[in-house]
Backbone bond lengths (Angstrom), bond angles and torsions (degrees), N, CA, C in turn:
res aa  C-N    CA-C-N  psi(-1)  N-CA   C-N-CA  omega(-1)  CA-C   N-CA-C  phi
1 X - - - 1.453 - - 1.529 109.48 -
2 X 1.234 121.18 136.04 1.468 129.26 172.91 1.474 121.41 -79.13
3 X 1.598 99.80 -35.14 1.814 115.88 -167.54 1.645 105.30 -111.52
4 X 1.226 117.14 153.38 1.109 127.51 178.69 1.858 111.26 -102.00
5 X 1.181 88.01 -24.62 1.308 107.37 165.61 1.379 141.81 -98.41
6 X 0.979 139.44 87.57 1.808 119.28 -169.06 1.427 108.01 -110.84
7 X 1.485 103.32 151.91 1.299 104.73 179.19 1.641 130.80 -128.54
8 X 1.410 125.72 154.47 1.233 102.85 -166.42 1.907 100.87 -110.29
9 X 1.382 104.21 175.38 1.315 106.29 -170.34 1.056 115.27 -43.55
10 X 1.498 137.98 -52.66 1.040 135.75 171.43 1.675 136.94 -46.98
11 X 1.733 102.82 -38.97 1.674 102.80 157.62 1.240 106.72 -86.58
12 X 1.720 151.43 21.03 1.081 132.64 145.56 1.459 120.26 -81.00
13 X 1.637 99.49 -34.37 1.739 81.24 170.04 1.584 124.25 -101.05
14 X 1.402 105.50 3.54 1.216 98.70 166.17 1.906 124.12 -82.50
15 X 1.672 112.54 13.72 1.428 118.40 -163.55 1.849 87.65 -135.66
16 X 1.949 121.36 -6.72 1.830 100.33 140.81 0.899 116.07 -12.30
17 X 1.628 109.26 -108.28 1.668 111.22 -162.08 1.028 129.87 -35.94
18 X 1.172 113.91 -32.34 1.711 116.36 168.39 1.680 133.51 -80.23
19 X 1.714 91.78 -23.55 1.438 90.51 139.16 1.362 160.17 -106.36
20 X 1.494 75.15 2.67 1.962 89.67 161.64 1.268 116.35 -70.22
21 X 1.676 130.00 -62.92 1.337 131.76 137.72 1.612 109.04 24.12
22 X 1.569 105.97 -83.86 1.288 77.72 -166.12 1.833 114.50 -108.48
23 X 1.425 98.81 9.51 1.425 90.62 145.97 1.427 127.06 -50.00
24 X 1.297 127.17 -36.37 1.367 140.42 -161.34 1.323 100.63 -101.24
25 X 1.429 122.56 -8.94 1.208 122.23 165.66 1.718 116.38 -92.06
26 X 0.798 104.97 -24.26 1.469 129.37 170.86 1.494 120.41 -56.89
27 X 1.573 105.08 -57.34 1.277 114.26 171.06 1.215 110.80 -60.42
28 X 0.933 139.89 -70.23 1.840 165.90 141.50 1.334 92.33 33.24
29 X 1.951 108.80 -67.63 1.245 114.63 -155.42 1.640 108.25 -76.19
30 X 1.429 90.11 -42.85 1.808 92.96 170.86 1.146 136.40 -61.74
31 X 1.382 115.02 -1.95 1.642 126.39 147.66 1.067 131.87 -40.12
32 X 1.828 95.35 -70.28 1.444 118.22 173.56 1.581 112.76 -68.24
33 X 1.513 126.99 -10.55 1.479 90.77 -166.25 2.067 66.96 -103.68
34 X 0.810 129.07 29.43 2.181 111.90 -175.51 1.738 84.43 -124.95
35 X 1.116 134.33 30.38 1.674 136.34 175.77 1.627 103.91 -93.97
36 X 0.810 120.13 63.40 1.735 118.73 175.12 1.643 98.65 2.22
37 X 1.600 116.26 -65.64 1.458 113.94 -170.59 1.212 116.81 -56.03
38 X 1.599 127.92 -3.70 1.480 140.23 -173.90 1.113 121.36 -96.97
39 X 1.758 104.02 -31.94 1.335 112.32 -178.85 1.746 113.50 -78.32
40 X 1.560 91.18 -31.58 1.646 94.57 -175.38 1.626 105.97 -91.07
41 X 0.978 131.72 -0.77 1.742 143.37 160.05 1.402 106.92 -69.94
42 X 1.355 131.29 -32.05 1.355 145.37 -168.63 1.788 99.79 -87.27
43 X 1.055 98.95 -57.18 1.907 105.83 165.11 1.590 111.37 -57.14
44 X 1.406 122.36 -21.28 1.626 130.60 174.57 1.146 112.13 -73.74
45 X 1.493 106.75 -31.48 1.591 95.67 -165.76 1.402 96.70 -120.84
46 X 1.475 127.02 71.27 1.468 121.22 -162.06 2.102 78.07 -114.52
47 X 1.377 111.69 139.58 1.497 146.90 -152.71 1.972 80.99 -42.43
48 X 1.199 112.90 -67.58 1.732 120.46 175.53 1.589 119.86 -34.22
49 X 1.195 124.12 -13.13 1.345 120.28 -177.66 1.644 102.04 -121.95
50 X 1.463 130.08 2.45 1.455 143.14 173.06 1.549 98.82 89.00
51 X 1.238 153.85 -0.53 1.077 144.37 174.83 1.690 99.19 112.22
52 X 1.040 94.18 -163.75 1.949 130.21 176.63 0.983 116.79 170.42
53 X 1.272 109.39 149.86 2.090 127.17 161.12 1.362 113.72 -49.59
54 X 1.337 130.13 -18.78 1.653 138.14 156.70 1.533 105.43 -31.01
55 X 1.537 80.86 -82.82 1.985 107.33 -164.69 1.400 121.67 -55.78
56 X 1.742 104.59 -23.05 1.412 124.23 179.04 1.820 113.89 -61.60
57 X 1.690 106.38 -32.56 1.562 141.97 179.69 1.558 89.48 -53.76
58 X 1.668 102.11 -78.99 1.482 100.29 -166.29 1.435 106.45 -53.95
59 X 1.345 116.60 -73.02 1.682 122.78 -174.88 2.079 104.31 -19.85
60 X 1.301 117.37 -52.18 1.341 124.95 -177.35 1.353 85.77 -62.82
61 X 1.063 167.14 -134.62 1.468 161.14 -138.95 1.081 114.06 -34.69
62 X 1.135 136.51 -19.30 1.458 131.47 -168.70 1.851 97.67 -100.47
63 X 0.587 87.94 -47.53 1.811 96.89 160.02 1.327 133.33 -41.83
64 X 1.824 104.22 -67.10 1.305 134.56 160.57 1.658 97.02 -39.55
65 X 1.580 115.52 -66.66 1.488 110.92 -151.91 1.862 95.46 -58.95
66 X 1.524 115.72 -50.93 1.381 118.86 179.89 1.764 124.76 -39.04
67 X 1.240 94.01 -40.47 1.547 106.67 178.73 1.498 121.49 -63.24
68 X 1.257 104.96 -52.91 1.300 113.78 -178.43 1.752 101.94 -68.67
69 X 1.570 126.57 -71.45 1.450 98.50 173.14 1.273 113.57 -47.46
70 X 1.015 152.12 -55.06 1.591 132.22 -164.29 1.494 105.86 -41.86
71 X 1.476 116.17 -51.04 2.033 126.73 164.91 1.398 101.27 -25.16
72 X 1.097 113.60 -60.16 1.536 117.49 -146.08 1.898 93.08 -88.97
73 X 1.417 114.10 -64.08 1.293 101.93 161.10 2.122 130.06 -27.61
74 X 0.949 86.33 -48.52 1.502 87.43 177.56 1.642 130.64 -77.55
75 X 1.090 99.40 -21.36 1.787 122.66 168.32 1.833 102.80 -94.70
76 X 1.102 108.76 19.66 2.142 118.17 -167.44 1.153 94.44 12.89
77 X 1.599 138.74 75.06 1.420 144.52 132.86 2.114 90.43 -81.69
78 X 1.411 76.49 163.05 1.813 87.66 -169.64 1.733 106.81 -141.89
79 X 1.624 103.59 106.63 0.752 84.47 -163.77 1.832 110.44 -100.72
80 X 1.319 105.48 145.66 1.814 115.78 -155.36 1.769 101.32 -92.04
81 X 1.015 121.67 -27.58 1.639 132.69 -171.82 0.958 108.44 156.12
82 X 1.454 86.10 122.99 1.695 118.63 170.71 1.558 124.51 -45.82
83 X 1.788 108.44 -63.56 1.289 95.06 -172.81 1.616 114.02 -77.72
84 X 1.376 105.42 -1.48 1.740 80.81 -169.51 2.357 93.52 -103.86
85 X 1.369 97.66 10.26 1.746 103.30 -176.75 1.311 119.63 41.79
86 X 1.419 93.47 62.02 1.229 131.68 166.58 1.854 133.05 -62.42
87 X 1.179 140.18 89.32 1.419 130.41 -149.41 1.184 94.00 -117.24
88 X 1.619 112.97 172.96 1.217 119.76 151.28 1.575 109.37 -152.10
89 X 1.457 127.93 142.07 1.149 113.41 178.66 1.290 129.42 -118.37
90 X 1.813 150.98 72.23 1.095 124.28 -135.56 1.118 108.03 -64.75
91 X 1.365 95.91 161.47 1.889 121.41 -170.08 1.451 103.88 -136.96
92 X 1.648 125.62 -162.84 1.043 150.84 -174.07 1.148 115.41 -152.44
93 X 1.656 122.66 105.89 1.255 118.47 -166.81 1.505 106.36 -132.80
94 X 1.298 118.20 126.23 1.724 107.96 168.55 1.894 99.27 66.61
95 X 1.459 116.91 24.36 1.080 107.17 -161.19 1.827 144.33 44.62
96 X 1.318 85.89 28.93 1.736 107.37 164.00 1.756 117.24 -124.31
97 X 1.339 87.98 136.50 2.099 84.38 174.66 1.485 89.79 -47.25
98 X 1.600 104.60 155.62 1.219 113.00 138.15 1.455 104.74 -172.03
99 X 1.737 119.28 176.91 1.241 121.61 -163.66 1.562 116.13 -112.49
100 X 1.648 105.72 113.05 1.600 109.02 -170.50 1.849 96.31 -73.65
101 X 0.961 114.71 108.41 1.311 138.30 174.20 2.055 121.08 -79.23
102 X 1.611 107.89 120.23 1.607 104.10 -169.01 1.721 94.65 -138.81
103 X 1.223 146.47 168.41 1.163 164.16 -125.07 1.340 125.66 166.79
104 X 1.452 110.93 87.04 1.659 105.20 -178.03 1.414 106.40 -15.73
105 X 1.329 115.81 148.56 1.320 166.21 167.68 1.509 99.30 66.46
106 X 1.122 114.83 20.17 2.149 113.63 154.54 1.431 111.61 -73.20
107 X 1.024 117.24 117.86 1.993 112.41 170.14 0.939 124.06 -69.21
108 X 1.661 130.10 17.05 1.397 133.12 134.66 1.370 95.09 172.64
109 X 1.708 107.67 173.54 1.168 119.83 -134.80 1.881 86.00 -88.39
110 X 1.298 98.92 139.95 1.871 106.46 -161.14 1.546 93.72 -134.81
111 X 1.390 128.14 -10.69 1.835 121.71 -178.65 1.085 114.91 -118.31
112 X 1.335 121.12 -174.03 1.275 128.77 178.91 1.474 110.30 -168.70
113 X 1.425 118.07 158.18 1.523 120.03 173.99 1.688 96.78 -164.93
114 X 1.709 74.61 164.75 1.627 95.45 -168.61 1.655 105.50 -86.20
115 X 1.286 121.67 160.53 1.307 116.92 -150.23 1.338 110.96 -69.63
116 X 1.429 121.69 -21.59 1.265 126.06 -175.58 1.769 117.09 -87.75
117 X 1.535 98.33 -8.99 2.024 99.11 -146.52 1.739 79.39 -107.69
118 X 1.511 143.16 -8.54 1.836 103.41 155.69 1.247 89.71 82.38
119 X 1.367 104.96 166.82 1.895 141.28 152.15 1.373 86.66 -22.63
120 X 1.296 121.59 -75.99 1.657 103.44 -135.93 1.417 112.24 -86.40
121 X 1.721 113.28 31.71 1.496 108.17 -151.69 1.453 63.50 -136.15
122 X 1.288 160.24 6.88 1.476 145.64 -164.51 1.970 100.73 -81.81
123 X 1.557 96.94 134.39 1.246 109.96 160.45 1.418 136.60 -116.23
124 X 1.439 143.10 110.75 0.970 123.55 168.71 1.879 127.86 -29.59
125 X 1.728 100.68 141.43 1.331 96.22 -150.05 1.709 90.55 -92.92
């Protein structure tokens, strides 16, 4: 077993909203730390020059982005890619792990794949 946790269809889509949340929190942060002016604010406030309110910007996103995976890490949601909101949830199926699989803009989680077979191995459940 990989997960300590498994889940069945019903606690995958009842824990959406909560993982969209911080999908969208996720993105958020990866704005701020992909801002050219963020990256070089982060070089401003390197420990030798005493800091700045710049670097403090990135650090708050870089944080933000940490927090939220650690969320998702700790509830073993997995997350597969960001921009296309990509999930996976292990489950128990037929008495084998496997991963109940959902994709921004599905209205709940409807696939599944075996731990090895990915996106392109997804089956309707």
């Amino acid at each position: 077993m990989i997960a300590s946790r498994h889940y069945t269809v019903e606690q995958a889509n009842a824990a959406l909203d909560w993982v969209q949340e911080r999908i969208a929190r996720l993105r958020e942060a990866r704005e701020g730390l992909s801002d050219e002016e963020a990256r070089a604010a982060l070089g401003d406030a390197a420990p030798t020059n005493g800091g700045g309110a710049p670097g403090r910007v990135v650090s708050e996103a870089f944080l933000e982005m940490r927090t939220a995976l650690v969320e998702l890490q700790e509830m073993e949601v997995v997350l597969r890619d960001l921009d296309r909101g990509l999930i996976d949830f292990p489950s128990i199926r037929d008495g084998q792990e496997v991963f109940l699989c959902w994709e921004e803009g599905e209205g709940e989680v409807a696939f599944w794949h075996e731990l090895d077979a990915g996106y392109g191995g997804r089956r309707p459940l």
